[in-house]
N, C-alpha and C positions, 0 to 999 in steps of 0.2 A: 937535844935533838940534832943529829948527826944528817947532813947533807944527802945521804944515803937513804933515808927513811922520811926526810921534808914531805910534808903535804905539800899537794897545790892550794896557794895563798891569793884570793883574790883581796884586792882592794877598793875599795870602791867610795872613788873621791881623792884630788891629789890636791887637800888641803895641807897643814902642815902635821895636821897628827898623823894621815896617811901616809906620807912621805917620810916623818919620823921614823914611823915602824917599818916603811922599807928598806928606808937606809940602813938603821943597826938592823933587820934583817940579813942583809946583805952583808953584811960587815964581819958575820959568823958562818957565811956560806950557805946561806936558807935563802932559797929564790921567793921570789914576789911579784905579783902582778899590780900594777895599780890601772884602773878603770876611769876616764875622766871624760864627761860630756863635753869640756871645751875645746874646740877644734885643734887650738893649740897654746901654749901657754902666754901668748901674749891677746889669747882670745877677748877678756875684757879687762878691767881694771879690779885690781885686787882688792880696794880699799885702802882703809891711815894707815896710821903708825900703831905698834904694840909697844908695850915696856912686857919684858919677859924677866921673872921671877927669878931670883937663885935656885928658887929651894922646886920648882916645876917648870918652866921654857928654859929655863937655863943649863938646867941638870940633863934634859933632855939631850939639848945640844949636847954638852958636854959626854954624855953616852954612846953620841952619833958621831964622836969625832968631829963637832964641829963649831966650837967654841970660840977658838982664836978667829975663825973667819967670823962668826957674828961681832966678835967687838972690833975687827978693824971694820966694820958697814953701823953699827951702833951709835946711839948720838947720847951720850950721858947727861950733855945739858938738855936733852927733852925731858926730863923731871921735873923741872920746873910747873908747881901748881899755884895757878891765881886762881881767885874769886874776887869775881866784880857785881857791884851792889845794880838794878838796875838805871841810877841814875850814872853808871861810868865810874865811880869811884871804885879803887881797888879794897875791896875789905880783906883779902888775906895774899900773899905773895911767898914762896918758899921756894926751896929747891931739896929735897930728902937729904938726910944722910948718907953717906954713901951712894950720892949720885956718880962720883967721878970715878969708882971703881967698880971692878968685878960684882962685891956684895952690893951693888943696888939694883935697881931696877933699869936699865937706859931701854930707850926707842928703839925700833927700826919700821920703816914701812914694811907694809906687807909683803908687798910684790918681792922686794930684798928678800928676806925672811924666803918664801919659796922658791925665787932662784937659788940659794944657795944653797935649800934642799934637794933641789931640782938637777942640781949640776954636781951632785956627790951621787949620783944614782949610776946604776949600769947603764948606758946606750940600751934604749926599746922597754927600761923599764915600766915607763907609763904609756898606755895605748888611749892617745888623747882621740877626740870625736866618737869616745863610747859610750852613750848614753845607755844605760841601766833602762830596759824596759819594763822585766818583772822578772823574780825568783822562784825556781821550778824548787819542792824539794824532788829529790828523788830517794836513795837509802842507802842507810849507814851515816846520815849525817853528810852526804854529797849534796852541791847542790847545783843546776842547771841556769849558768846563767843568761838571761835573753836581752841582747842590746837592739837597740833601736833601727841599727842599718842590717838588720834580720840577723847576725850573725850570734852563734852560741860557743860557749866555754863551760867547763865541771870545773869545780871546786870542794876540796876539802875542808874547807874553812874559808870561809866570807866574813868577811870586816868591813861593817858599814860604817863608812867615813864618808858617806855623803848628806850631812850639814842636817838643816834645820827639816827641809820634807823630805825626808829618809825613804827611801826604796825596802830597804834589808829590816830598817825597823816594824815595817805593818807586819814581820813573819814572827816577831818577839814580844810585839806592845801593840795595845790600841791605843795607846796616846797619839794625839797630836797637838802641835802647840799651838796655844791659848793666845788672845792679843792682850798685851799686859797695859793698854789703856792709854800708851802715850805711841805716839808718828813723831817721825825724826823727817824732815826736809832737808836733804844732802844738797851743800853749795861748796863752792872752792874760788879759792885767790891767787890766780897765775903771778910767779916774778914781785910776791908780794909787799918785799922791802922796798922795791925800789917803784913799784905802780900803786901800792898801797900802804905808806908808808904810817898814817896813824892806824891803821888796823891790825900791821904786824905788830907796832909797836905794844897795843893793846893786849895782845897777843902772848907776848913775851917768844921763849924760848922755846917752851911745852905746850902745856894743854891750859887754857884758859876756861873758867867758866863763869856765865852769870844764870842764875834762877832764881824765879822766883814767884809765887804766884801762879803753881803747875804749868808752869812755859820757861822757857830761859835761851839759851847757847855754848854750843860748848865747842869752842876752836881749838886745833889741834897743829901743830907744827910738821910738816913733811919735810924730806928731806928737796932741795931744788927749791930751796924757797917757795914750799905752794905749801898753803892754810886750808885744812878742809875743815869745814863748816857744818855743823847738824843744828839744826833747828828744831828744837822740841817742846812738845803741847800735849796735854793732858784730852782726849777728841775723841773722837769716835772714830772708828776705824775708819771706813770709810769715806769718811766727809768731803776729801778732796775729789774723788770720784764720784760723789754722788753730787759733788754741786758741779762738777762737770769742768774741773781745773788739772788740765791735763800738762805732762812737761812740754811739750811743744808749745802752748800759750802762754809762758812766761811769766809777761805783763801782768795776767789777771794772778797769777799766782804770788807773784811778786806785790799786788796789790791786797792780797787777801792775808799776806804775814806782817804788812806794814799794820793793818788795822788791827789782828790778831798781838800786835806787840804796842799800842797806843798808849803813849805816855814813860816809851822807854827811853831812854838817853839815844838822841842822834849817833854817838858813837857807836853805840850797839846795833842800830839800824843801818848802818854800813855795813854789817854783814849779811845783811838783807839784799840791801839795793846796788851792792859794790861787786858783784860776781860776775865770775869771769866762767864759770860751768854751768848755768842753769842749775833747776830746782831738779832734783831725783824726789821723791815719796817713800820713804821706810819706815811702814808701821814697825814696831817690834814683839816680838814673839817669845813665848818661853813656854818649853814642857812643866807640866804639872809636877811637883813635889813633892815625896817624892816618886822620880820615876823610877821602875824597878822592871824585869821582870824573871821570868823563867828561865833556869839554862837549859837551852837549844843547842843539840849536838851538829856543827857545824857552823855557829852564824855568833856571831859578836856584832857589838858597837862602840864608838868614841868619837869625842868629842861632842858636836852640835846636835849629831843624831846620837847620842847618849843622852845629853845631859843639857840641851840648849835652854841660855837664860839672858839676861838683861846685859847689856853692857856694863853697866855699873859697875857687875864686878871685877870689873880688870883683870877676870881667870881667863874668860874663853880659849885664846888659845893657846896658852900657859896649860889650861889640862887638857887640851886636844893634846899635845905635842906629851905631855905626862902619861896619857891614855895609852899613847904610839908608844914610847919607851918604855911601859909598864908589861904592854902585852909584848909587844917583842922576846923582851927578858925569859917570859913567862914560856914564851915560843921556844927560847934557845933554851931553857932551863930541864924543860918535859920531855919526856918521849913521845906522851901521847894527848893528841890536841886538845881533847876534853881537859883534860888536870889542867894543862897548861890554860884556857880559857877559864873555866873554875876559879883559878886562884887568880886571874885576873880581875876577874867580876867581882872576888870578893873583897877587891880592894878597890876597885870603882864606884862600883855602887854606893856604898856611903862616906865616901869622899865628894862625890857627885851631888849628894846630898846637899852637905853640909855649906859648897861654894854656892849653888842654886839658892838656898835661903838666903843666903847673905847678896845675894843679887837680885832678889824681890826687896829686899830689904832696903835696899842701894837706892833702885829706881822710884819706889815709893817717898825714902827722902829728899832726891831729888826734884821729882814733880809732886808739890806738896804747897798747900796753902804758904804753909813757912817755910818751904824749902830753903831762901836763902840764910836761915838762922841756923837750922839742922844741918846745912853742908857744911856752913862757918863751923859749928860746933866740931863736926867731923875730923875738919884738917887739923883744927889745933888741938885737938887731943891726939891726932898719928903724925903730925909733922912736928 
């Protein structure tokens, strides 16, 4: 597809699959728009850390030009994986093969990971405080886009990259996603070595976890010495809101995870009582499996609004960012954007599939009567 004949490309969401696909976009001479409801990129907080793949966030990068900048901001000893028994004992401690190279997996925080997309971009590629209000079609596969501060844009192709409540997906799927049983309570440990210094130590380098008994914890290493913290239980969705434990009360929240964790090793209860962010509430979500649907001339998806599943499985956004570099490809390869979408989807879709199982799969042994036997079993058969 020659710059002469480019569609207009919106984007909509400057997560990192969107940004993926705009940068190698751009990189070929095919303009891009991307769409982004936050006011500006330092609007809220991005979230942990990722380990990205060789073989999908890494390849990515590497298609986008932007490899060697990921591993000089990369942390290769965040590979490191512990399992702690609930009474504090470590029952499994490793660090992968190929943690200290290219072929492994290393860290990076999130917010990294986007700037560095963010600042490989043209000036005005992204027009932040757009919020998506609804999609017109109109014909030929155009579609009429309407944001929230009343303003309108045409597009020849929409790319819905905006996350887990997708705007672009209601015009392709009736899905929406499902609550897959377990709430995460987000906590964090500021200056953590040196203000928390048995918790980091707990901790180790990487990602820490203990479960057991459909609850557990799973601490994660940032970069700046700060520990984010998810606190997980097997609930009802709403329970924290419907017993009326809101993040401004704290105390009572902070009270209702100390009794929800009874009988666990004090050390582990430091991540309870030991925070320096307050409690956040994140139930988690996943589209149904699998999700599929019809080619619609004009409109795609990737990522979260493709394919959103559990954390567990360590892909999210590993094939958000595979999604971006896939369609791109697929953009620069075609002349005409159907084919080019086509064969996108045709490798999406059951790709999409087959990480989504395995992230039901994940979360269920996770929060699991035995969970902590099942994950033990886990690591020492992949580590």
């Amino acid at each position: 597809m020659s710059s002469l004949n480019a569609p207009r490309i919106a984007i909509i969401g400057a997560g990192p699959g969107g940004l993926t696909c705009a940068r190698i976009l751009q990189q070929h001479g095919i303009a891009a728009t991307v769409h982004e409801r936050d006011a500006s990129r330092c609007a809220r907080d991005q979230g942990g850390t990722l380990d990205l793949h060789p073989d999908s966030g890494q390849d990515a990068l590497r298609r986008a030009g932007l490899l060697e900048g990921f591993l000089a901001l990369a942390r290769p000893e965040g590979r490191q994986m512990r399992l702690v028994g609930r009474d504090g004992r470590v029952l499994f401690d490793a660090v992968p093969p190929g943690s200290d190279t290219e072929d492994g997996n290393p860290e990076i925080d999130r917010g990294q990971l986007r700037d560095l997309l963010l600042d490989s971009l043209d000036p005005g590629t992204v027009h932040w405080n757009h919020k998506l209000a609804h999609v017109e079609p109109l014909t030929g596969g155009i579609h009429r886009l309407h944001f929230a501060d009343g303003t309108t844009t045409e597009a020849d192709l929409v790319i819905g990259a905006d996350g887990a409540w997708s705007q672009v997906r209601r015009l392709l799927s009736d899905a929406t996603p499902v609550y897959t049983g377990v709430t995460f309570v987000e906590t964090g440990l500021d200056n953590a070595d040196a203000r928390h210094p048995a918790l980091a130590s707990l901790t180790g380098d990487g990602t820490m976890m203990a479960l057991d008994d459909n609850r557990g914890f799973v601490a994660q290493r940032n970069s700046h010495q700060h520990i984010r913290v998810y606190i997980g239980m097997r609930t009802e969705e709403n329970r924290y809101r419907d017993a009326g434990l809101g993040p401004v009360d704290a105390g009572a929240v902070r009270d209702a995870l100390l009794e929800e964790f009874t009988g666990w090793s004090r050390d582990l209860l430091g991540f309870i009582t030991d925070t320096d962010t307050g409690y956040v509430h994140r139930p988690l979500y996943a589209l149904p499996v699998p999700h599929t649907w019809q080619h619609t001339p004009g409109l795609t998806l990737l990522g979260d609004a493709a394919h959103l599943m559990s954390p567990f499985s360590g892909m999210g956004a590993n094939l958000a960012m595979l999604d971006g570099a896939d369609l791109a490809r697929a953009l620069i390869d075609n002349t005409a954007v159907g084919d080019a979408v086509r064969a996108y989807e045709s490798v999406l879709l059951p790709r999409s599939r087959e990480a989504a199982e395995g992230a039901a799969e994940g979360i269920d042994s996770a929060f699991a009567p035995d969970s902590a036997a099942q994950v033990l079993d886990h690591m020492s058969r992949n580590h």
